[in-house]
N, C-alpha and C positions, 0 to 999 in steps of 0.2 A: 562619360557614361551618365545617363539620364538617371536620375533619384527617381523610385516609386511615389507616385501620388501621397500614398498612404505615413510613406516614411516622410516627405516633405511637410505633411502634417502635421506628423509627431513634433519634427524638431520646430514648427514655428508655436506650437501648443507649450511646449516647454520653455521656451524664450518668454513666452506671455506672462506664463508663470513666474518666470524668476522676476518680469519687471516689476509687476506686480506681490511680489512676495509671496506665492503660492506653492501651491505642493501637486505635482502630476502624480498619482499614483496609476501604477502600470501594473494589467495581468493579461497576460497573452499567452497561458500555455506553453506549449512545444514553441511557438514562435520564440520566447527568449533564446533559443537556439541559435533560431535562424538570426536573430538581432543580434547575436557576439559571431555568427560566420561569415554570415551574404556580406559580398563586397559590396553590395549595392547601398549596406546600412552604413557602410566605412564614415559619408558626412553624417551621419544621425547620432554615429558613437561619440565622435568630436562634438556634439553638441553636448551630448550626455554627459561629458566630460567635463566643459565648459561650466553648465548650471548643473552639476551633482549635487549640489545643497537643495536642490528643487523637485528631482527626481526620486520617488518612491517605488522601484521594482518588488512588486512580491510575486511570490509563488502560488499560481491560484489551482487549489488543490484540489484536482480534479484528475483522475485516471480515466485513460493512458500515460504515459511517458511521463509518470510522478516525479520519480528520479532526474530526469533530463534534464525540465522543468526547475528544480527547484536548486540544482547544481550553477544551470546556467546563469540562472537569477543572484544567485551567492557571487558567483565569481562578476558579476558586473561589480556587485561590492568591493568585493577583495580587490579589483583593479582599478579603483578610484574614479569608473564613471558614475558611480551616486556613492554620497556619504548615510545611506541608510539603507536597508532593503528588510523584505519583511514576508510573510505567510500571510494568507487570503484563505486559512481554513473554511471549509464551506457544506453544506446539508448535500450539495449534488453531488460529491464524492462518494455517499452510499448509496447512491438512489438504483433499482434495479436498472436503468438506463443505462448507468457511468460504471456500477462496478458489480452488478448480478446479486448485494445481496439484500436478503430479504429477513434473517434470522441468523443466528451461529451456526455455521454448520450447512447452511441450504441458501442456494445458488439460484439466479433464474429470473427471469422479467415476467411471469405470469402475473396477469392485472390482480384473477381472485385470489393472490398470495400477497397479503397486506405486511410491508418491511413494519418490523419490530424496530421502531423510533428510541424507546427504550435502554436496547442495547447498543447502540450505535452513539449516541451524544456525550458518550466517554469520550470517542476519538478527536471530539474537537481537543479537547487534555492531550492528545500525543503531538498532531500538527504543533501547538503552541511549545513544549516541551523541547520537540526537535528544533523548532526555530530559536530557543533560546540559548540552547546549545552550539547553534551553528554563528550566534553574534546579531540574530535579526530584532530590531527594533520596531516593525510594524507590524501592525495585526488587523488586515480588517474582516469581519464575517459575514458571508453572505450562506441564504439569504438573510433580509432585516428582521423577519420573522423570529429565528431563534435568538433573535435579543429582543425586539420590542412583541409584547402581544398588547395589542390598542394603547392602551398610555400607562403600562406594565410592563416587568422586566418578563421575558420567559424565564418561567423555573427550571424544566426540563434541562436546557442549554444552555442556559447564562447565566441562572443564578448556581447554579450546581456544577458548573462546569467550566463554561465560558470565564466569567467571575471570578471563581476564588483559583484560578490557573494563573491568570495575568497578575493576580492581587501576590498569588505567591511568588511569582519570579521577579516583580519588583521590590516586593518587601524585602525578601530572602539575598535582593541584587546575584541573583542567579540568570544573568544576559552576559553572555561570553563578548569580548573586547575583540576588536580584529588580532591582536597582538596574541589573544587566545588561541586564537584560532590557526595562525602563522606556527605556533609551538605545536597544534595537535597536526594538523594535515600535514602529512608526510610526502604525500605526491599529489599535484594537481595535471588536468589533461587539456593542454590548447590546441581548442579548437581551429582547424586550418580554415584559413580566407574559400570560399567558396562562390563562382560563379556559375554554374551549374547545377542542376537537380541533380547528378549522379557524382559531381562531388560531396553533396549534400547527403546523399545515401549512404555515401561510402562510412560520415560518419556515425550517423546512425547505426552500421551495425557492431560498430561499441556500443553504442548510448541507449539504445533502445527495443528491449526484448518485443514492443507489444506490433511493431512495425517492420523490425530488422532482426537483426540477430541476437545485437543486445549484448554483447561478450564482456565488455569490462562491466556493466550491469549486473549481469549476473554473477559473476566474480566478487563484484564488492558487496552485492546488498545480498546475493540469492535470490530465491522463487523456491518455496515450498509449495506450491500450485501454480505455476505460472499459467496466465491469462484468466486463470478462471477466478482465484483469487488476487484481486489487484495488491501490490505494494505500497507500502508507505514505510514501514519501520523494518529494518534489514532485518534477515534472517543470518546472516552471519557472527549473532553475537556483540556484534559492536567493532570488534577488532581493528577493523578497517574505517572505523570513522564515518566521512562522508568524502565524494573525489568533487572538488570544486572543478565546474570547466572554466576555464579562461578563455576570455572574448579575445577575435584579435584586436593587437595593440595594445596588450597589458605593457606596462612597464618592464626594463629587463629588472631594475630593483625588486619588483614582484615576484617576478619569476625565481628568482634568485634565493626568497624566504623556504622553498619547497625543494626538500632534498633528490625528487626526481619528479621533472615535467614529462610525461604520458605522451608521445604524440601518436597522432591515430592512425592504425592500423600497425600498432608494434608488435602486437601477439596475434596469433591468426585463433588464435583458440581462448573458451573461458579458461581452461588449466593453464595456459600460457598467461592471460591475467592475474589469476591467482598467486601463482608461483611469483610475480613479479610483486605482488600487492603483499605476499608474504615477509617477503624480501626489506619492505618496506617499514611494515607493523609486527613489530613482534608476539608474540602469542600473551594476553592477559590473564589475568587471574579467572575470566568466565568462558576463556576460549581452551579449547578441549583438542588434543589431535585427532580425535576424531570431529570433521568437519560437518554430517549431516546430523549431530546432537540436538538435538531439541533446547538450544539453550535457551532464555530469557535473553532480549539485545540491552547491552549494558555500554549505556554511552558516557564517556566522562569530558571533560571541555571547560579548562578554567574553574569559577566557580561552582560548578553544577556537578551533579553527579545522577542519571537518570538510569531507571532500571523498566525497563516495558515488557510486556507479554508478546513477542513478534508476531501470531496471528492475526489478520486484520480481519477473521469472520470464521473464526474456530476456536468452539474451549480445547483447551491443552495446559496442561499442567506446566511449566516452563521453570527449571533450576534455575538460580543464579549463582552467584558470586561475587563479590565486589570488595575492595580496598576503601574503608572509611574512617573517618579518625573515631580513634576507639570511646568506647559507648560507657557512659558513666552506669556504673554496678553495684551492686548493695547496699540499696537505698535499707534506711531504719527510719522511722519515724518514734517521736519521743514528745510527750507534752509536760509541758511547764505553767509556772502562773503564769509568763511574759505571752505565750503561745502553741506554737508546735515547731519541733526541731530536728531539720531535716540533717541526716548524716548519710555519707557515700564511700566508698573506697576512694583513696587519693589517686590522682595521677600526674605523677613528677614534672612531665613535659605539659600540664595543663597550662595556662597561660590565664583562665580566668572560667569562672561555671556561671550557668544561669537555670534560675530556678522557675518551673513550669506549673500551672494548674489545667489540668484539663477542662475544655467546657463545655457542660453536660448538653447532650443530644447533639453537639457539633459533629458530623459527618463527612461533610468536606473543611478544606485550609480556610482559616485557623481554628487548629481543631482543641489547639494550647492557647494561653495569654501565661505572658511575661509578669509572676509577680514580683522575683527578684534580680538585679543584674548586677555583674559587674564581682560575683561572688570569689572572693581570692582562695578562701579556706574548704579543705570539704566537708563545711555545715555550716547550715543557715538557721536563723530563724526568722518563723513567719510569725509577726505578730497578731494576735485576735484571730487566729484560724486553727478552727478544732475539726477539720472531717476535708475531704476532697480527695482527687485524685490527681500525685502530684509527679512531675520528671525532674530530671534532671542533664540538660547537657554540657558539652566544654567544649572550646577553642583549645584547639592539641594538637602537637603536630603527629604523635604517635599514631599509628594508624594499626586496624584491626579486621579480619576480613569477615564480615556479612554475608550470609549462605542463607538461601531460602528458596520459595517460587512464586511464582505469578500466575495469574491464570488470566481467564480476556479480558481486558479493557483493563486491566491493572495495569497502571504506570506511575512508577514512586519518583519521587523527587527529591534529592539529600542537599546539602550544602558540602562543599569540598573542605570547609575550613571548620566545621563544627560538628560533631558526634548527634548523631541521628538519635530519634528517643528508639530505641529498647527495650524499655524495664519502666513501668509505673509502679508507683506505690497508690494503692486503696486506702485511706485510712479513714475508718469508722468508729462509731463509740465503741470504746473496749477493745477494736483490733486494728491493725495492719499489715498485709500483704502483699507482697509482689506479684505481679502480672507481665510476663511476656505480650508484647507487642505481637499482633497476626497483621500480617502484611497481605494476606490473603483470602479471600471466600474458599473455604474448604468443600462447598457444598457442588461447587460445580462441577462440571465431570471433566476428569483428567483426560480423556479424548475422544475425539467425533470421529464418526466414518465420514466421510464422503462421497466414495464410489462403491464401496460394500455395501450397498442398499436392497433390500430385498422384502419390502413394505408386499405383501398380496398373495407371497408365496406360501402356495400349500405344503403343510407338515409333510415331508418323503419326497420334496422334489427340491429340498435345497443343493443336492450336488448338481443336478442337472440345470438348474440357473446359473448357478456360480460358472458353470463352465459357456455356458453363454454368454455372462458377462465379461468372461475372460476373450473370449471371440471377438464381441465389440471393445477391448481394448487395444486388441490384436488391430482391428480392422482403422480404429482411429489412428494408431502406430504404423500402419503402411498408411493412411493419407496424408498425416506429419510429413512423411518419409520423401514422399509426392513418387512414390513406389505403384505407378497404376495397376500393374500385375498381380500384386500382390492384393491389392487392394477388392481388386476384380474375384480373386480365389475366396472372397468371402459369400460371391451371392451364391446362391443355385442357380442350375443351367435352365430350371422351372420359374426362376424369381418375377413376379409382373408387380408393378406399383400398382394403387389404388387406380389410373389412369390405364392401363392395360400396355404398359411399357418393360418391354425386357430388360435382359445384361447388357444387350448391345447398347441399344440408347443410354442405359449408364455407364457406360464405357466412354464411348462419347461425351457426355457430359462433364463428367469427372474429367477429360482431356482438357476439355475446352479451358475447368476451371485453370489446372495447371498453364494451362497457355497464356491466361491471365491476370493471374495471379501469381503473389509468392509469398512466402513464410505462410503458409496453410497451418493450420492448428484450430484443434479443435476442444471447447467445453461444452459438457456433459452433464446433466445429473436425474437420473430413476427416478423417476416418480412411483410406479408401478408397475406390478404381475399381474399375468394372466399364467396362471399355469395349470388351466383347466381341461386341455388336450396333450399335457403332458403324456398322457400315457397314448398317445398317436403319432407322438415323437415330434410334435410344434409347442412351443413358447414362445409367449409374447410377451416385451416390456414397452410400456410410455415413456419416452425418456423428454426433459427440455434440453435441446443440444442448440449451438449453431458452430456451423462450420465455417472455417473465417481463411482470409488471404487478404492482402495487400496489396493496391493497385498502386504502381508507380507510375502518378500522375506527369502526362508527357506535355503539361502546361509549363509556362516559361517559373521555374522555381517553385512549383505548387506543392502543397502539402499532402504526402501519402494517402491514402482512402484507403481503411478499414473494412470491408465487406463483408459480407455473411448470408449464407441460408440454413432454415428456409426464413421468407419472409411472411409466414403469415401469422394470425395473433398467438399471441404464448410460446411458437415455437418448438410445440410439443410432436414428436412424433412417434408412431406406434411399428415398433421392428418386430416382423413376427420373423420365427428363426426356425426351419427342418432341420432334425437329425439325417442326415443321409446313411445309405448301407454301410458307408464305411465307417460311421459314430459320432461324424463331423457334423459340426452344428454350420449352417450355411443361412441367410439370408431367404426369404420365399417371398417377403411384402416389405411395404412401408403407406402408412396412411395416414397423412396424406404422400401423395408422392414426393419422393426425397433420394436423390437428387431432381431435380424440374428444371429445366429447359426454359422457361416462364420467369423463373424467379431469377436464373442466372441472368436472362437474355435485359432483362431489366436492369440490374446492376452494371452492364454493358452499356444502356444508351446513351446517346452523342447529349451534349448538354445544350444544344442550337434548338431543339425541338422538346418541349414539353413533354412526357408520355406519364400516364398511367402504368399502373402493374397489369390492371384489366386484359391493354392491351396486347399484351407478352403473352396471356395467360395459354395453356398447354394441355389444358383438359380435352380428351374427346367431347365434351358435350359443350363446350365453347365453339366446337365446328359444325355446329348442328346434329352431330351423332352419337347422343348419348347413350344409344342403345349399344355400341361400340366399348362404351365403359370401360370393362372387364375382358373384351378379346385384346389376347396377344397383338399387336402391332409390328410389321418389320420394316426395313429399309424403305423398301418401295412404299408403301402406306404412308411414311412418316414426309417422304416427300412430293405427293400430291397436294 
């Protein structure tokens, strides 16, 4: 069987490397997949094997298929073709291009909606955190902007972010060991050999919600909005870990550390994942029987102990819970000629304390410095220090459990072997006091709407929106369904697009998509009302939506194709809705036209011929009769 150009490539790139003493680092996306399946990669894996001291796979974090990606990438580690691998956190993972958002709470690629930069440069802090977790050793960022601005560090992202994250998980040696990692993962999934595209699919729809079905996917990590909000940090709480995939040709020795190997297609259902993935991980201290809780994801792994806000672009107030070794308490402070004397409650199993000063305006790690170590007694004294704000923590094996919440972009960091700070002491002339630790912005809001949106609407006409918008829930939910019938019972038998096209032609339409495409699903979000002919019994909303399906590319091994309409800029479209005799709210317009015939017939062409969108395009006045506009259109018309 002939090697791919591309992969013939790689393996003599990586050869060059090792002779020369180099380092290849690797981000390909969903390809990592294909590189632990396609038998075609079978000599590139044995290379990878060979020079693994040379090869750097990371996860270059970029949604879609986050999850996939960044499993597939792990498990080349865990099976010994690179001795390192590593996370390529990156600015294009929020950009409205890659994952719709633009602010907490608001979804959408419209140009004149400028992303809040802002709140978003937290999340390089989660990328790095999970990869520390998971045993990853490299980090690189792109782009070089959010580290270099001209021959200056960026603030924003790397001195605030970037920076003091890495500074912490190596100071803290909070980087999980494979050995770590072998103890937390309970079950890993091997990937079967694949010489086909529709072998290739089949696994997929384990792995990957945004193109397949995604079943152990959403099993292990969830989707509290799926598609519209991209993933990175599970919704599950943590419970489940992360599922490494295994390339083939793991060693059976590997296979052998993970109490059950996954192979694919074992559950036909996510409840059939779950239940298996239960089976596996037992319920922790932050996982709840009720499974759609709003928990905080609490990951633990070796040294580390991480608590994150699971929304990747919503405030939400998020519990937690967590098992940490208990937290030094009842601090006193006392001065003397020699200093100040720090005293605590004892704790039997301590094994040693270390004494803290906080440092004034630090904001991010390190926000302590170390004045005393190595403390055996529980009291110190600091000498020549009359005033500061001071902790106290231990190395103990006792442990104590941690209950709090999060909210967005909050992501804590503990050490599993040392008692988190808690408790500060104040001490000023003449007094000192204790202080609880806030792990939290209390000021943000404990939760966002998303699709209850109702920006325009006139005071006396909010039930008769609400029930419109329940329509276009309704009506998204029969296209999911790929239910045309159903789908079809939302227009009126009056409905003409802004083109002068009826139900039929969208009947039509809508078939064609289903013909080719699959996994239809659709994001959404309001922009605005019109409910100034409410009392004529029409409302109008602007919504940004696109309607999306998956082309199974009938190239030899090729990669799925994502689609969507409509395609024109913003992607905004205006649904005007009639109440009919009977109180039903039905469809009457859409402007521009949507579904378009133009915009599908594009997404269709052959790739031997170059075309334009121009040339698709389905307006009557593109055929020279724009006076035509607005009259109804039928069969015969449509095919002269």
């Amino acid at each position: 069987m002939a090697v791919p150009a591309n992969l013939r490539y790689l393996a003599e790139l990586l050869k060059l490397c090792g002779k020369y003493g180099k380092h290849l680092s690797l981000q390909i996306q969903i390809d990592m997949v294909h590189l632990g399946a396609d038998s075609l990669a079978g000599p590139l894996r044995e290379v990878f094997r060979t020079y693994s001291d040379y090869l750097l796979p990371q996860n270059e974090c970029i949604p879609p298929s986050y999850y996939a990606t960044q499993a597939a990438t792990w498990g080349l580690w865990l099976a010994g073709y690179c001795q390192n691998w590593g996370m390529e956190p990156q600015w294009w993972w929020w950009t409205k291009g890659e994952s719709y958002f633009i602010r907490p709470g608001v979804f959408g690629v419209e140009a004149a909606m400028e992303t809040d930069e802002n709140s978003y440069a937290r999340l390089y802090r989660a990328f790095i955190i999970e990869g520390a977790l998971m045993g990853a050793t490299v980090y690189s960022i792109e782009p070089p902007q959010d580290v270099w601005q001209g021959e200056f560090t960026d603030k924003r992202h790397f001195d605030e972010v970037i920076y003091p994250t890495l500074r912490q998980i190596i100071e803290q040696k909070l980087i999980a060991t494979k050995e770590d990692v072998f103890a937390k993962a309970k079950g890993a999934y091997q990937l079967k050999e694949c010489s086909t595209l529709q072998e290739f699919d089949a696994l997929l729809q384990d792995l990957d919600l945004e193109v397949a079905e995604g079943r152990l996917e959403r099993a292990a990590y969830g989707a509290r909005l799926p598609h519209l909000m991209k993933e990175m940090i599970p919704d599950t709480g943590g419970r489940y870990y992360f599922i490494p995939l295994l390339p083939v040709g793991t060693p059976q020795s590997t296979s052998q550390r993970f109490a059950k190997i996954i192979q694919p297609g074992e559950c036909a259902t996510v409840e059939g994942y779950r239940q298996l993935l239960d089976g596996l991980y037992p319920r922790t201290e932050n996982t709840s029987r009720d499974f759609s809780s709003n928990r905080a994801c609490v990951l633990r792994c070796g040294p580390a102990i991480a608590v994150m806000q699971s929304r990747e672009n919503l405030y939400e107030k998020q519990s937690f819970a967590v098992d940490v070794p208990r937290w030094v308490s009842g601090l006193q402070a006392r001065r003397t000629a020699e200093g100040l004397r720090l005293a605590w409650d004892p704790d039997p199993e301590a094994q040693l304390y270390r004494a803290w000063k906080r440092i004034a305006g630090a904001k991010v790690y390190p926000q302590w410095e170390l004045v005393k170590d190595r403390i055996e007694e529980p009291s110190c004294l600091l000498s020549g220090v009359e005033r500061g704000t001071f902790a106290i923590t231990a190395r103990t094996a006792q442990k104590k459990r941690l209950e709090g919440t999060v909210n967005y972009a909050e992501y804590l960091l503990f050490q599993a072997d040392e008692s988190p700070i808690v408790e500060q002491l104040v001490v000023e002339p003449g007094t000192a006091r204790i202080e609880k630790i806030s792990w939290t912005d209390e000021s943000l809001p404990a939760a966002q709407e998303v699709w209850r949106i109702f920006d325009g609407v006139q005071s006396g006409h909010e039930k008769e929106a609400e029930a419109v918008l329940e329509q276009f829930g309704k009506l998204i939910a029969a296209f999911e369904a790929r239910d045309l019938d159903k789908l079809m019972s939302h227009y009126d038998p009056d409905y003409r697009d802004s083109n002068g096209y009826g139900p039929e032609y969208v009947r039509r339409a809508w078939l064609w998509w289903y013909q080719r495409t699959v996994i239809p699903y659709v994001v959404a979000q309001v922009r605005s009302w019109d409910t100034s002919h409410s009392s004529e019994g029409v409302i109008s909303f602007t919504a940004w939506n696109r309607f999306r399906g998956t082309i199974v590319w009938d190239e030899p091994f090729g990669t799925h194709g994502r689609v969507r309409i409509p395609r024109h800029d913003d992607e905004r479209v205006t649904w005007t809705w009639k109440r009919n005799p009977a109180g039903q709210w039905k469809i009457i317009r859409t402007e521009p036209a949507f579904p378009n015939f133009g915009e599908m017939l594009w997404i269709g062409r052959g790739h031997d011929v170059k075309h334009t969108m121009h040339e698709f395009s389905d307006t009557p006045a593109s055929r020279g009769d724009a006076s035509q506009n607005s009259k109804p259109r039928g069969p015969a018309q449509e095919l002269k």
